[in-house]
C-alpha positions in Angstrom: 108.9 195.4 130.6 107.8 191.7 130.9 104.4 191.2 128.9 105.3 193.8 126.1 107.1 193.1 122.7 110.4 194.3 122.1 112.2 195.0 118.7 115.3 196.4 118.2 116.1 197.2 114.7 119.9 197.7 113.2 118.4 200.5 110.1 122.5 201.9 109.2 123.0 198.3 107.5 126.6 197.7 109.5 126.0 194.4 110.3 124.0 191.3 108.4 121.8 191.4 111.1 118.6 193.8 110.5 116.3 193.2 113.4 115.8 191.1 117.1 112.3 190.6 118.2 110.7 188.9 121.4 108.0 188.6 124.1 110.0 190.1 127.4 108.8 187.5 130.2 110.3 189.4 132.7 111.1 192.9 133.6 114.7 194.4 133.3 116.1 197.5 133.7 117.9 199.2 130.7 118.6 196.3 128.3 121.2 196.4 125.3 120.8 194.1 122.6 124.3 194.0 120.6 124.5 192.1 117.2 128.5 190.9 116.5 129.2 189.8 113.2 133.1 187.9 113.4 135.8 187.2 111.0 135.3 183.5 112.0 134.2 180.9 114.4 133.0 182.3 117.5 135.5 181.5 120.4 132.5 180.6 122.6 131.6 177.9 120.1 133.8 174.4 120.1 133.3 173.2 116.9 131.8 174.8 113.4 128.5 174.0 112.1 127.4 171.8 109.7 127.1 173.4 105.6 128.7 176.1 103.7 129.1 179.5 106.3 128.3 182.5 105.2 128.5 184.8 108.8 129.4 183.8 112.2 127.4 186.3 114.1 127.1 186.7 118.4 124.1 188.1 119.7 123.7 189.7 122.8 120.3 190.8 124.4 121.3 192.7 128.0 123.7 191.1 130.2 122.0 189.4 133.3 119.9 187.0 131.5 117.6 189.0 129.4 118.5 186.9 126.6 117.7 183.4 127.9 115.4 181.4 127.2 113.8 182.2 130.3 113.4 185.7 129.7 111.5 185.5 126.5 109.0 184.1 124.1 108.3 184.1 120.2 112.1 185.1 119.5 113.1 186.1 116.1 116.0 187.3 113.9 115.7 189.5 110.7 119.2 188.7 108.8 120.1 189.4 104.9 122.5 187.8 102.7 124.5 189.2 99.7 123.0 187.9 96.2 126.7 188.1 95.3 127.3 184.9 97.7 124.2 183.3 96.9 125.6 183.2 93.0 129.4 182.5 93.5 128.7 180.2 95.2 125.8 178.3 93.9 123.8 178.2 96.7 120.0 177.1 97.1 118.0 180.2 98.8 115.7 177.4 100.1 118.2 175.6 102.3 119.7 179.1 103.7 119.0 178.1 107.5 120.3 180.5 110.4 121.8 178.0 113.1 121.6 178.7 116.7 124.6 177.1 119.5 122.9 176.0 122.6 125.4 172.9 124.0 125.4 171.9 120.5 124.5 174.0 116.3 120.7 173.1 115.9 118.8 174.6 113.0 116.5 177.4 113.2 112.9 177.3 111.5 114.4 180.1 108.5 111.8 181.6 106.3 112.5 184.1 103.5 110.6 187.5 103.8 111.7 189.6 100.9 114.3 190.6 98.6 115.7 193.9 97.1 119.1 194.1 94.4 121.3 193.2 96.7 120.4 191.1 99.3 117.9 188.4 100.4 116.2 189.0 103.7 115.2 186.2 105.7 113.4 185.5 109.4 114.6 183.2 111.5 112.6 181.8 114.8 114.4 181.5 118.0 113.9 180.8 121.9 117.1 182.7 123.3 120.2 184.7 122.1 123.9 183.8 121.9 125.4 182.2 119.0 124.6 181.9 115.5 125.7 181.2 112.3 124.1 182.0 108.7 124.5 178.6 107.1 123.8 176.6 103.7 122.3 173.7 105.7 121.7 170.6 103.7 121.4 167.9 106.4 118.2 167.7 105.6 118.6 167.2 101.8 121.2 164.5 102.7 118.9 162.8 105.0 115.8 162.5 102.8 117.8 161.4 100.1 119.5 158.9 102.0 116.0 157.8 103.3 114.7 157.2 100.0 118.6 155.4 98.4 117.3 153.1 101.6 114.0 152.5 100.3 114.7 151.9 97.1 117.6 149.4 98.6 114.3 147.7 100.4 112.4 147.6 97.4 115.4 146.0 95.3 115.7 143.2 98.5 111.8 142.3 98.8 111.1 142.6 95.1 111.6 139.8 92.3 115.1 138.4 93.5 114.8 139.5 97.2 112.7 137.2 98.7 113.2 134.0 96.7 116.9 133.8 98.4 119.5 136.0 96.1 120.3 138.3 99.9 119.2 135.4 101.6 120.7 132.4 100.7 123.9 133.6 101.5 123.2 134.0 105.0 121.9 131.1 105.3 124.3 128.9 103.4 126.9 130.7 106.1 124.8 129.6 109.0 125.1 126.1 107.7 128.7 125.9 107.1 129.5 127.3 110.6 127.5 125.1 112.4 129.6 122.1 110.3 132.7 123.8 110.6 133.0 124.5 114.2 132.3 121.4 115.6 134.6 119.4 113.3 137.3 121.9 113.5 136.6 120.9 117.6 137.6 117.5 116.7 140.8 117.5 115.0 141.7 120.1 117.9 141.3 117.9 120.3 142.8 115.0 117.9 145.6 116.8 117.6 146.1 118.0 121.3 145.4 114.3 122.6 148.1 112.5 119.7 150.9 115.0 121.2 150.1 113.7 124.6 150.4 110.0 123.7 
């Protein structure tokens, strides 16, 4: 019923998936919500998501729509993941990131929520349902450290050697010698081209 919240919980464990939650915006008749997890890459999907994979999972709320973006407000989706993985694999809980296709992988706001022996339990925000992927996403982490390897380059350029000329001498010496070189290499063109004729 539009105006109510829905929650549609998966208690048996079957899948990685432990709970979908939304704001219905509209009203539908008998709605489904199914929660596929796949052996790999979604065929719906064209390319794989950025960071380490840990489940490719569709998720499927009704079948006229229900699921859209348009259907719904303040969308969430309870997932866990094995502490097994997490250690194998070395992985940083804080960057575990649930990503979301919609014409292209963008990242989900991802908190975690608890934690038990085996798995980690995590909440993940969304505005519709198709999808996903459980991800070690460290674009961010790659970003911020290359925004401060560019800083620091700044600081390097503008400090002690940067302004007196070291970075920009160079240029400038270049500047120079092309604005030499290409008029006298002009001239012995055009020496050249005017002896053949004579």
């Amino acid at each position: 019923m539009g105006g109510y919240h829905i929650k549609y919980e998966f208690p048996k464990n079957v899948t990685c998936i432990t709970y979908i939650e939304y704001d219905a915006e509209r009203t539908f008749r008998r709605t489904t919500a199914i929660a596929e997890v796949l052996k790999g890459k979604s065929t719906l999907v064209p390319k794989l998501p950025s960071g380490r994979i840990y489940k490719h999972v569709n998720i499927w709320v009704g079948n006229s729509g229900e699921g859209l973006p348009t259907s719904l407000q303040n969308g969430s989706i309870g997932f866990k993941v094995e502490k097994e993985w997490i250690k194998d694999y070395n992985v940083n809980e804080s960057l575990i990131t649930l990503q979301w296709y919609n014409n292209s992988w963008k990242p989900l706001p991802t908190e975690k929520v608890s934690e038990d022996g085996n798995y980690v339990y995590f909440d993940a925000k969304t505005s519709g349902y198709s999808s996903f992927a459980i991800t070690e996403y460290q674009e961010g982490n790659i970003q911020k450290t290359l925004r401060s390897l560019e800083s620091e380059g700044q600081s390097l350029l503008n400090g002690s050697m940067g302004q007196s000329g070291v970075v920009k001498k160079p240029m400038e010496l270049a500047k120079i010698f092309m604005i030499i070189a290409l008029p006298l290499f002009a001239l012995i063109v055009g020496y050249g081209v005017l002896k053949r004729k004579i």
